[in-house]
N, C-alpha and C positions, 0 to 999 in steps of 0.2 A: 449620679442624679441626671434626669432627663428633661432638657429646657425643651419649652416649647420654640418653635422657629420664629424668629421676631417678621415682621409684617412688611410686606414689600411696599416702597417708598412709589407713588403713581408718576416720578418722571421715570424712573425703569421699565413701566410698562412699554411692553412689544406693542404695534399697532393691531395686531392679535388679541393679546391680552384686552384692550380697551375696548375693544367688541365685544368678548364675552364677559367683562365686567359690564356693559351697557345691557348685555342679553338680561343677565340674571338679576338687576337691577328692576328690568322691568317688569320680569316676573315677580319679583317679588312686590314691588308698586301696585302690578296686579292682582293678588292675593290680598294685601293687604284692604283695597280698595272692596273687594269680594266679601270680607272679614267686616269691614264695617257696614255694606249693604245688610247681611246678611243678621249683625246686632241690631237695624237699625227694621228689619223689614215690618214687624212686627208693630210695632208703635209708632213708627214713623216712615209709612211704604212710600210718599213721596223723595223722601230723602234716600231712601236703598234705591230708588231706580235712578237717580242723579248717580250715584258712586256706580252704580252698574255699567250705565253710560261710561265711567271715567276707567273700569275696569277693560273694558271695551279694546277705548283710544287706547291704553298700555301696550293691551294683545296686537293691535296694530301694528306700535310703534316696534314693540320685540319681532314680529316677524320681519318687517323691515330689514332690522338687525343682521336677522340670521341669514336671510337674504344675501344680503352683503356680504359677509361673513364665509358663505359658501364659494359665492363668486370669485373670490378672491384668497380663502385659506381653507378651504374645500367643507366634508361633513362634521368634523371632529370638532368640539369647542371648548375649548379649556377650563375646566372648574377654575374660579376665580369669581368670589364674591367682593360684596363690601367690608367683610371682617377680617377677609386679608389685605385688607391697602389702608398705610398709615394714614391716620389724619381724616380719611372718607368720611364721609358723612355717614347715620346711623340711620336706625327705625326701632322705635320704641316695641318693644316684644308684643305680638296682637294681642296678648290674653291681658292687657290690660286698658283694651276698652273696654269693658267690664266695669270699670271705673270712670270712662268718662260720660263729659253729659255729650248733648247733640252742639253747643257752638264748639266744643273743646275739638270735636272730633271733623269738626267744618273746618277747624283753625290749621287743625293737624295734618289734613288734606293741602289745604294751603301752601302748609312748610315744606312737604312732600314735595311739592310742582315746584318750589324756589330753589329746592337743594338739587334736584336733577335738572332743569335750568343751568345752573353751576357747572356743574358738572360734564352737560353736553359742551359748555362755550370751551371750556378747560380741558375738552378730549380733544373737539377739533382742533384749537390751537398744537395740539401736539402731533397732530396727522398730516402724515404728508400724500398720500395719496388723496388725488380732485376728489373721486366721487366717493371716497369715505368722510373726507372733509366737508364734503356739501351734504352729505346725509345728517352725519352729526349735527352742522348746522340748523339744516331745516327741524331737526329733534328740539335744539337748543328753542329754536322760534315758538314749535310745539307746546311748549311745556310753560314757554312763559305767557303762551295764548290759551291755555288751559282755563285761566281766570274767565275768559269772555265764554271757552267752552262750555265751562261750568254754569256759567250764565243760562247760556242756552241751555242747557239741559234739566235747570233750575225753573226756566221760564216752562218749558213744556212738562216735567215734573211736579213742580213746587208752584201751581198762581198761588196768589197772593191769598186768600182764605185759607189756602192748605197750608202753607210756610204759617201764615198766622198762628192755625191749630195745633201746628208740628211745634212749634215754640209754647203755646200758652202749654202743650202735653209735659215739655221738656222742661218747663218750671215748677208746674205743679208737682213733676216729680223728685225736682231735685229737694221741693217744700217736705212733699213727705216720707223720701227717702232718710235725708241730712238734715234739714232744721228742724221738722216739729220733734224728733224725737232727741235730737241735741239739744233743742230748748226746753222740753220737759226734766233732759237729765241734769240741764246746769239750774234751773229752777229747784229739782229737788236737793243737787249739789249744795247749791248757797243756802237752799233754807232748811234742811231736814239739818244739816250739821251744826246749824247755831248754838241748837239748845247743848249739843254734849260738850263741844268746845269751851263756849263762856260759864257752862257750868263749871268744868274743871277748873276753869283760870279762873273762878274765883274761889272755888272751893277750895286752893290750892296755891294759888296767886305763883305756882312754880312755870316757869314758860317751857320748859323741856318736857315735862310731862304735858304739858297742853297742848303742846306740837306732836307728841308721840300719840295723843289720845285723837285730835285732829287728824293727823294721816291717816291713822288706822280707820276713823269714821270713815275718809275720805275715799282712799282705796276700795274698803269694803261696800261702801252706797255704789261705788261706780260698777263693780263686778256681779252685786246685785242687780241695778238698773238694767245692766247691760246684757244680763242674759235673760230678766226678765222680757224684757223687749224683744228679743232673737225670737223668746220660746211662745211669747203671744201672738204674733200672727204670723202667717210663711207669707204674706205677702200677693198670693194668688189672685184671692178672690177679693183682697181691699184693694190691690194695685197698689200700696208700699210700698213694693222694692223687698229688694234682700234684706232676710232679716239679720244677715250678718253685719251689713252696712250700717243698721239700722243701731244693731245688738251697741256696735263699735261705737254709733255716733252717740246713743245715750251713754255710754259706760263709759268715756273720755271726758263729757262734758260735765257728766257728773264728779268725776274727780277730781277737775280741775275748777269747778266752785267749790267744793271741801277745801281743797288744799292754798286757794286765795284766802282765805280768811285765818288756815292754820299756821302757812307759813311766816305771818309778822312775828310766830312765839317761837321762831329761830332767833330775836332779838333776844338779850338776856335781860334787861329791864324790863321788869313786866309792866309798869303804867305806858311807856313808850309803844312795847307790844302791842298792849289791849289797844291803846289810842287809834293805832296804825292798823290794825285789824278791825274796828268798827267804822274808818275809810274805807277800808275795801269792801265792805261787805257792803258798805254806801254805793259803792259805784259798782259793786255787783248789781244788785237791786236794780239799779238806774239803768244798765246796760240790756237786764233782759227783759226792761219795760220797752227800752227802744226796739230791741229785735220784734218783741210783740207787735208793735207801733210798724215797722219797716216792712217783715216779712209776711205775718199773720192779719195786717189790718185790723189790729185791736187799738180801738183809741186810745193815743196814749196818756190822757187821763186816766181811764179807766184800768187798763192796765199799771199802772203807776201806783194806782190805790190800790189794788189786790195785790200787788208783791212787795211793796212797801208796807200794808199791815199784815202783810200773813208772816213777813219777814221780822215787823217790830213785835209782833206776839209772841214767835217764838223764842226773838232773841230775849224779849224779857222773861220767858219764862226761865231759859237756862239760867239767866243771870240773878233768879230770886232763888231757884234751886241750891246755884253754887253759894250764893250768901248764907243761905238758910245751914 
């Protein structure tokens, strides 16, 4: 059997090594920095010419590097990334900004300049040559001045109406990417499931079977919802978003309002059951009047009456069924 080589410890590093772990570092800072310009140009060109800018400073800082690097340990430079040194810090795989909004991927930038920060102060400290030692340094200084950088690149990029825009774009779409269609699916979640559920449990007053006929509602509304949603718009021309995003956000929230109301007939008393499952469904109700109320700007009177009686008519219906 063939182990992999476990990972070299960063007080072993050569002062060679610490260069071209600084090289490829920055390279990839600057790719990754390219990678979100490049997600970002399109909907938010202020904010891709800020990271462009920051891709820039990288390319700077790496030639530096190798500069260095030459001067002193000629043209060769040793593969050695971050994935071979124990404990280094990481960078989250690029193919999932995909998945973030624009503050996640500002915040992300952020973390990026604190960890190489670290890093430089943690290399010099181990170099004993002056002018490798002061280069590191001035990187170190770089990195933690990247903040004010970013500033400036922000100021001449992003004034203040454009960062406005670029944000109110970044909300709106995180509204109709992930909430409206998550709140439609836990909407239909909690109230399409009422009637099969409290039918059963009274028609039955068996709580295993009212949980078995609950989940299966449950699960199956969700993988309905959820590809009805994928398969209704691609998202192009309404500007929604992925419809996979989209497909996921109904088809999870949709099951997990099914499955609040199903799971209390995991109890084996059925009046404690039913009791404990007409709470939840209570504070289901109440919950996605407030999202209404929070997200969508539906007052939440208003909303409160429509999912509190569309929810008390169904529930009674199931509930004269299963008697009946």
């Amino acid at each position: 059997m063939r182990f992999l080589p476990s990972r070299r410890r960063f007080d072993d590093l050569s002062e060679q090594e610490i260069l071209a772990l600084a090289i490829s570092s920055e390279e990839d800072d600057a790719r990754i920095y390219r990678m979100y310009a490049e997600h970002l140009r399109e909907e938010y060109p202020g904010s891709a010419k800020v990271f462009d800018g920051m891709a820039a400073e990288e390319d700077g800082h790496r030639q530096r590097l190798i500069d260095m690097h030459t001067a002193r340990f000629g043209t060769v430079i040793p593969l050695i990334r971050r994935e071979h040194v124990a404990g280094f810090y990481s960078r989250n795989p690029v193919w999932l900004i995909e998945n973030l909004s624009l503050d996640r991927i500002r915040e992300e930038a952020r973390a990026m300049e604190r960890d190489a920060e670290r890093f430089y102060h943690e290399a010099a400290r181990r170099t004993q040559d002056a002018g490798t030692r002061k280069l590191l340094g001035d990187l170190a200084a770089a990195e933690a001045g990247h903040e004010s950088k970013a500033g400036a690149l922000e100021a001449e990029h992003l004034p203040d109406d454009v960062r406005s825009a670029e944000d109110d774009g970044a909300k709106r779409q995180f509204l109709l990417t992930w909430v409206q269609p998550g709140l439609a699916g836990l909407m239909d979640g909690s109230v399409s499931t009422l009637a099969p559920i409290f039918a059963t449990a009274f028609a039955t007053q068996d709580t295993w079977t009212t949980f078995l006929v609950g989940l299966a509602a449950s699960v199956g509304a969700g993988i309905s919802m959820g590809f009805t949603e994928a398969a209704s718009d691609d998202g192009e021309l309404s500007g929604r978003g992925s419809p996979v995003k989209r497909g996921i956000a109904s088809g999870v929230m949709t099951t997990v309002g099914g499955l609040g109301h199903a799971l209390p007939y995991l109890i084996p008393h059925f009046w404690t059951a039913t009791i404990t499952a007409i709470i939840v469904v209570f504070i289901e109700l109440w919950a996605i009047a407030w999202i209404q109320n929070r997200f969508m700007q539906t007052p939440f009177l208003r909303a409160t009456f429509q999912v509190v009686l569309g929810g008390a008519l169904v529930f009674a219906a199931g509930a004269l069924i299963g008697s009946g």
